[in-house]
Residue, then its C-alpha position, 0 to 999 in steps of 0.5 A: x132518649x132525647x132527640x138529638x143532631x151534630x152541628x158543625x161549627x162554622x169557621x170563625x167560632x169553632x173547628x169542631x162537631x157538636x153535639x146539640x140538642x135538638x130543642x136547643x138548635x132554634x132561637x127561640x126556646x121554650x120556657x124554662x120549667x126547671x130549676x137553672x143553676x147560675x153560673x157564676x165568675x164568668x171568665x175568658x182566656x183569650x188567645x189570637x184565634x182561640x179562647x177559653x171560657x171558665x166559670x163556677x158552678x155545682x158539679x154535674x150541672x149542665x150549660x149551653x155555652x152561646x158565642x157569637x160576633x154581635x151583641x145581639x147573638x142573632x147569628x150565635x152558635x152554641x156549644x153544650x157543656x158538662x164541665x165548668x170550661x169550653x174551648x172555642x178555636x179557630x177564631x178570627x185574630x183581633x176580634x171581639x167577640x160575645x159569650x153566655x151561658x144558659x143552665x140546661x137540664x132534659x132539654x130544657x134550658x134558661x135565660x141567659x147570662x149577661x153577655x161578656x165580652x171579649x177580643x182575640x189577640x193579635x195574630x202570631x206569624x213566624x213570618x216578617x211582613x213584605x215591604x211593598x214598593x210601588x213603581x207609577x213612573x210608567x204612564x198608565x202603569x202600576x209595578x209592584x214587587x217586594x223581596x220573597x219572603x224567608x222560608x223553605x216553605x212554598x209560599x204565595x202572597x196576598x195582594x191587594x191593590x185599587x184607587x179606593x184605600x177603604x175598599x183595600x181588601x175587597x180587591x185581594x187576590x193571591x200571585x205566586x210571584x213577587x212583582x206584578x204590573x197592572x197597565x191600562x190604568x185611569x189617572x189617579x192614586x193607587x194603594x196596595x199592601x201584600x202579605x205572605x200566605x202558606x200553601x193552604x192559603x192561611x195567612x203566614x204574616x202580617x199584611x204590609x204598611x200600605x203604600x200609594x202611587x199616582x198613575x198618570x197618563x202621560x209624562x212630561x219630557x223636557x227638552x232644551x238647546x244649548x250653544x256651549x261656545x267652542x273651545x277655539x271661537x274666542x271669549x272665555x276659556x272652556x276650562x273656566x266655564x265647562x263645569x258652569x256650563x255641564x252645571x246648567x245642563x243638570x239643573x235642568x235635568x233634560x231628557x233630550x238637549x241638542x248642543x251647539x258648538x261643542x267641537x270635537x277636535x283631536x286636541x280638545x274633544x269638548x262634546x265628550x268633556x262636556x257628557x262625563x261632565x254632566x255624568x249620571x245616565x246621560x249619553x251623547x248620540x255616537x254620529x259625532x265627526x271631528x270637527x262638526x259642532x252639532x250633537x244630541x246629549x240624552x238622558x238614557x234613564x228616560x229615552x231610548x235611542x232607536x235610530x240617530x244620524x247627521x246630515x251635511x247641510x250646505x256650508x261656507x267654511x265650516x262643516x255645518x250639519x243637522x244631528x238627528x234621533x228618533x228616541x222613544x221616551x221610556x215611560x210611556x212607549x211613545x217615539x218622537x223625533x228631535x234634530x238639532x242644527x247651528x245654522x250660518x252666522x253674520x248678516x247680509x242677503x247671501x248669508x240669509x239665503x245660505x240659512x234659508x237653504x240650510x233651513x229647508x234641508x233640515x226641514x226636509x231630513x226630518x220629514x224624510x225620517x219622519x215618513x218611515x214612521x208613518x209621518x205621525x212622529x212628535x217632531x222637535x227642530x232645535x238650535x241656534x238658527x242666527x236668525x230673528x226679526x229685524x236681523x240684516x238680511x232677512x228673517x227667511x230661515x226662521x219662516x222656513x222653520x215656522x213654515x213645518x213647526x210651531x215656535x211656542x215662544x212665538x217671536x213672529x208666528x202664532x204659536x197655537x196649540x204649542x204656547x207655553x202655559x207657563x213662562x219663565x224668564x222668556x224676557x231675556x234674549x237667548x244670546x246674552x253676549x257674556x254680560x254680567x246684566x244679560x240682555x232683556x230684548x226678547x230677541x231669540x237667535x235659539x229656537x226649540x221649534x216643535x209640532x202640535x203638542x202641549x208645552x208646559x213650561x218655557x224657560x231661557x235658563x238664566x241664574x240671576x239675582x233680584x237686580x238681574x245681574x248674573x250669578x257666578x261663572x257666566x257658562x256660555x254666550x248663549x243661555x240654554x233654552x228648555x221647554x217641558x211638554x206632553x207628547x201627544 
């Protein structure tokens, strides 16, 4: 009786025992010293993990059926055949694959076949691929999530996500859960795909349409002031303007805007008016009294209101006082702190003096607020501080400012690590007196003052043709200032 040994077939080419001969389970044979019968019309079926091989040949001749995934057979398994056909299961979808046969008789066998080539088809799932979104908007943060897939089986998925879209499946690891959040990522572009797997881990659908994502480690916020003009100051009616002004607001789609001059008088609530103007996810902060004109607009998509309050600052006749809030800018956990104020109007040294005082009461509000945080707190001091260079009376509330904070367009002190990398109209005045050709002077009464930080952008939001004239509705006497910065 010849020597003999059972072979199991590896995963991949065949899911059964297999009887081999003993002289037949190494590469090399020994010469045939028989007569081979050649097989003829050699021919495979294919499925998407299954093929059956056919050929023609005399009854009762015997053949060892060789398959392997590479043309040279180097890792080729072999599967002795008494009939004229094997089946070979359990095979890779889309896969090409090489088959031959050797005539075998007592333990001897042939030469081979030429080799014939073929390719599984692709995988039949009863399943629908998931479809993959991924969420980079957090700093250093990737989410991804997807809809659970449609079946009463219990299911998980296989996801693959990194920066190297070649490296893809090397990255794969199997949740039972439908989102996943990755954090303390490195800058750069993310892929991912996922697909749905049965409780065996076998695959139960195609893997998904790969999706990217840019992971960056900070966000920009954008931050602006803007003296709306009040209702009852003269000028332009805020009904023919309001819609001009929220207009303004949304095209620069602030995350935080300290308003100036929006009174909140029991006839006309122009601070309200102005919120559901501009609509959306945009709230104002609640300390808001009738009468006072101060107040914060947010965007709470991106901010988070932690703490706000105002503070009466000394005053003439109107009720002049710092708003204020500690916000923490949601895509990246960070708090800052933002104040926003309209100082005393009109020339003269008491009137200078009066805004020096209020300036310096402001200043210390906020680092009063700022210490209960550990003193450490992005600061921005925003408004209109009716106060420039040349002004009558003295420039000492601008220095005051200046003395705590960074001016980034830097009218009368360096601006250091706050100037803007990039400047935009910062050739026109801030106060822009309703004319149709606003002033170009440069003069700023509106400040965004801030602490070290990197300032993106500048711009004094003005909408002008190419002679510089305005175009449309004029909103405001003043133009809105906005400023987009990295916080530190």
């Amino acid at each position: 009786m010849r020597d003999c040994h059972v072979t199991w077939i590896r995963r991949g080419l065949t899911a059964v025992f297999v009887l081999a001969l003993g002289p037949l389970a190494t590469a090399s044979a020994v010469p045939s010293v028989f007569e081979p019968v050649s097989p003829s019309n050699i021919a495979v079926n294919t499925r998407n993990t299954s093929a059956l091989v056919t050929w023609e040949a005399p009854a009762n001749a015997d053949f060892v059926v060789e398959v392997a995934p590479d043309e040279n057979f180097a890792s080729a398994q072999r599967i002795p055949a008494a009939e004229d056909k094997v089946a070979i299961s359990d095979l890779d979808p889309e896969t090409t694959y090489y088959v031959r046969l050797r005539s075998a008789e007592e333990g001897d066998i042939s030469e081979p076949t030429e080799p014939v080539a073929f390719t599984t088809g692709a995988p039949v799932y009863t399943l629908a691929a998931p479809v993959v979104k991924l969420d980079t908007s957090i700093a250093m943060k990737a989410t991804l999530k997807w809809d659970a897939a449609d079946s009463d089986e219990v299911l998980a998925y296989e996801l693959a996500f990194g920066p190297d879209k070649d490296a893809l499946q090397e990255t794969v690891q199997v949740i039972e859960k439908t989102k996943i959040t990755f954090e303390d990522l490195e800058a750069g572009t993310y892929y991912a795909q996922a697909r749905v797997v049965d409780a065996e881990g076998k695959p139960a659908s195609e893997w998904s349409l790969v999706v990217d994502g840019e992971v960056v480690d900070n966000v920009p916020l954008v931050v602006g002031t803007y003296n709306v003009k009040c209702v009852r100051c003269g000028g332009k009616s805020w009904k023919s303007r309001k819609a001009a002004v929220a207009a303004t607001i949304k095209g620069q789609m602030p995350d935080v805007v300290g308003i100036q001059e929006a009174s909140q008088a029991r006839s006309i609530r122009q601070f309200d008016q102005l919120i559901n103007l501009v609509g959306g996810a945009y709230k104002g902060t609640k300390q808001r009294i009738s009468g006072a004109t101060d107040g914060i607009i947010y965007n709470s998509d991106t901010v988070k209101v932690v703490e706000e309050g105002t503070e009466k600052l000394e005053s003439g006749k109107s009720d002049r006082r710092l708003a204020w809030a500690v916000f923490e800018q949601k895509s990246t956990g960070k708090l800052f702190l933002f104040g926003s104020a309209h100082l005393e109007p009109n020339g003269g040294k008491a009137m200078a003096n009066r805004r020096a005082r209020q300036a310096k009461e402001c200043v210390a509000t906020l680092k009063a607020i700022n210490a209960r945080y550990g003193g450490e707190l992005p600061t921005f001091m925003v408004g209109d501080f009716n106060t420039y260079p040349r002004k009558s009376g003295s420039n000492a509330a601008y220095y005051v400012f200046t003395d705590a904070f960074l001016d980034p367009i830097g009218q009368s002190s360096d601006p250091g690590v706050a100037e803007p990398e990039k400047k935009i109209h910062a050739n026109y005045s801030s106060y822009n007196r309703y004319s149709r050709n606003p002033p170009k002077y440069g003069t700023y009464i509106d400040y965004i003052m801030v602490t070290p930080m990197r300032v993106l952008e500048w711009e004094t939001v003005v909408k002008v043709n190419s002679k510089g004239r305005f175009v449309g509705t004029i909103p405001s006497d003043h133009n809105m200032l906005r400023a987009t910065v990295l916080l530190p």
